[in-house]
C-alpha positions in Angstrom: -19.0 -7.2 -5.3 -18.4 -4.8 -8.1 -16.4 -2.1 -5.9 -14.5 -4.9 -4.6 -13.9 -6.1 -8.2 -13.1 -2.6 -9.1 -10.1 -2.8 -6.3 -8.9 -5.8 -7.2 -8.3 -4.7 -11.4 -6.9 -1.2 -9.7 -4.8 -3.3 -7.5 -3.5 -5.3 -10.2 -3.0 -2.3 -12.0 -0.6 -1.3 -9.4 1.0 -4.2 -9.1 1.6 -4.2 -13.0 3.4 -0.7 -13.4 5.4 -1.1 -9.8 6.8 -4.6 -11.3 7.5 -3.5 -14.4 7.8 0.1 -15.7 8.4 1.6 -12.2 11.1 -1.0 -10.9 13.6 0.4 -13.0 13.5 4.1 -11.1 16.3 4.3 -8.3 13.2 4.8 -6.1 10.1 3.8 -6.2 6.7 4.3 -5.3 4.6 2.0 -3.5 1.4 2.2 -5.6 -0.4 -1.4 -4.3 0.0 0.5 -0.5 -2.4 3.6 -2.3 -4.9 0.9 -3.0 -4.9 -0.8 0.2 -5.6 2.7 2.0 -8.4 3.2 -0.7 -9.7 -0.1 0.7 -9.3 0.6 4.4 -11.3 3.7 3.6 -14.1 2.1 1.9 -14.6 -1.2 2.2 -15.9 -3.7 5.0 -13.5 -5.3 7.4 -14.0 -8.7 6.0 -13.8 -8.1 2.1 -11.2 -5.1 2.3 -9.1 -7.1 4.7 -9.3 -10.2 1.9 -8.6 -7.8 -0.7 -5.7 -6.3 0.8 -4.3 -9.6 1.8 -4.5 -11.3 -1.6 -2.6 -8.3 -2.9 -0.2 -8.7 -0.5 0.5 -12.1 -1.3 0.7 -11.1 -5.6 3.3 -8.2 -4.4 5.1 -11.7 -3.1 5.0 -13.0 -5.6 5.5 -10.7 -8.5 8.4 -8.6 -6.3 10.1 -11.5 -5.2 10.0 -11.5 -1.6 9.8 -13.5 1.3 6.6 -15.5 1.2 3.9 -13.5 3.5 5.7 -10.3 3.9 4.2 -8.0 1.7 0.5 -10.3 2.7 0.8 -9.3 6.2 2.1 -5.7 6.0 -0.9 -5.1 3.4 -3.7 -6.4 6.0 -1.8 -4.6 9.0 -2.2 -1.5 7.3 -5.7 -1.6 5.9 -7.1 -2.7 9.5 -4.8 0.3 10.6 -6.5 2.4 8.3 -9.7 0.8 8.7 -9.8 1.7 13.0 -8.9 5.4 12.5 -11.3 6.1 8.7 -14.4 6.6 11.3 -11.8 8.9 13.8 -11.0 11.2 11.0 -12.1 13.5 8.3 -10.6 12.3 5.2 -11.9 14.1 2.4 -9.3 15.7 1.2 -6.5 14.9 -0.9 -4.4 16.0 1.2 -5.6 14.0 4.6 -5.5 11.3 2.6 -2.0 12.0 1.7 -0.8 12.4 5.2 -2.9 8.9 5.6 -0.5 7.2 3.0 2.7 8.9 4.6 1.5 7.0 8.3 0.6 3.7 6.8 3.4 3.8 4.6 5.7 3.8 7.6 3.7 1.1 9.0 4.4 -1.2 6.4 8.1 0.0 6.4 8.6 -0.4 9.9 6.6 -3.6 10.0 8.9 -5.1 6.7 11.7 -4.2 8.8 10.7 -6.1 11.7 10.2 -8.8 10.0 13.4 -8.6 8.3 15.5 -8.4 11.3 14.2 -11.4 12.7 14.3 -13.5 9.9 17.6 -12.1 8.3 21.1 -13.1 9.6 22.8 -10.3 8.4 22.2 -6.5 10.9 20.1 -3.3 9.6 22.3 -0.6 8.5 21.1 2.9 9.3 21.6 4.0 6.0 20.1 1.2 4.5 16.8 2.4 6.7 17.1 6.1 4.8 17.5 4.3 1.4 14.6 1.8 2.0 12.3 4.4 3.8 12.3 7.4 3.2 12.7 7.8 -0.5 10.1 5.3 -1.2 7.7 7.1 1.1 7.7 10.0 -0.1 7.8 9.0 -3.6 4.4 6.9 -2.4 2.6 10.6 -0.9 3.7 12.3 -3.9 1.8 9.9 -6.1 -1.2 9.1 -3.8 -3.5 12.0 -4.1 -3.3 11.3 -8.5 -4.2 7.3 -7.4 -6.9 8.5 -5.3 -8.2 10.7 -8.0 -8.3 8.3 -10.5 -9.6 5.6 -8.1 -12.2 8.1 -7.5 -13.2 8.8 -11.1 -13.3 5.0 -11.9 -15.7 4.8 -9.3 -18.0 7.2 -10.3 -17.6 5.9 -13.7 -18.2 2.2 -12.7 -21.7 3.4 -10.8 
């Protein structure tokens, strides 16, 4: 209960400095994605999935998106994540970096799925490079400092 509380304040965290100090940067990071790996990588399959999917549906809310897209790319990658964490050695920063760079386009190629079948208007290819890959990459950059500090609030929280 207290880890999962623990997620949910880092999560809203997130949440907080993507929709507010971070949404005026040309590109931006996807910082509630970090926490959802965190979760895949630690939690159980019930609570981490609820977790993941609540924050989903507040990065609806709070970014202004269709209702349930950000809820179901969320809990599509943290059961992703969840399947390989037992696979995998993922000590390291920089596995876990690599991690966020495949979930991340996960939940971009999932969002644009969902976009092209509920949108009228077509996907422009270099719409896909503006929405993809600068995001991404801005998200691996800034994952192995979120995991660090997710780490040390742990340890500080047992």
């Amino acid at each position: 209960m207290q880890k999962g509380l623990l997620y949910l304040i880092a999560g809203l965290i997130a949440l907080f400095l993507q929709t507010t100090i971070i949404s005026h940067l040309p590109v931006k990071p996807d910082l509630v994605l970090v926490v959802v790996v965190c979760l895949g990588l630690s939690h159980s399959p019930f609570s981490g999935a609820v977790l993941a999917f609540v924050l989903g549906c507040l990065t609806d809310v709070f970014a202004g998106s269709t209702p349930g897209f950000f809820a179901l790319t969320r809990t599509v990658v943290f059961f992703f994540v969840y399947s390989i964490r037992g696979r995998l050695y993922f000590e390291s920063y920089l596995a876990k970096a690599g991690l966020v760079f495949i979930a991340a386009l996960i939940d971009a190629a999932v969002v644009l799925f969902l976009v092209g079948i509920t949108s009228h208007l077509p996907i422009l290819p270099s719409s896909i490079g503006r929405l993809i890959v600068g995001p991404v990459l801005l998200t691996v950059m800034f994952a192995p400092f979120c995991f660090l500090v997710l780490q040390r609030t742990r340890i500080l929280a047992s």
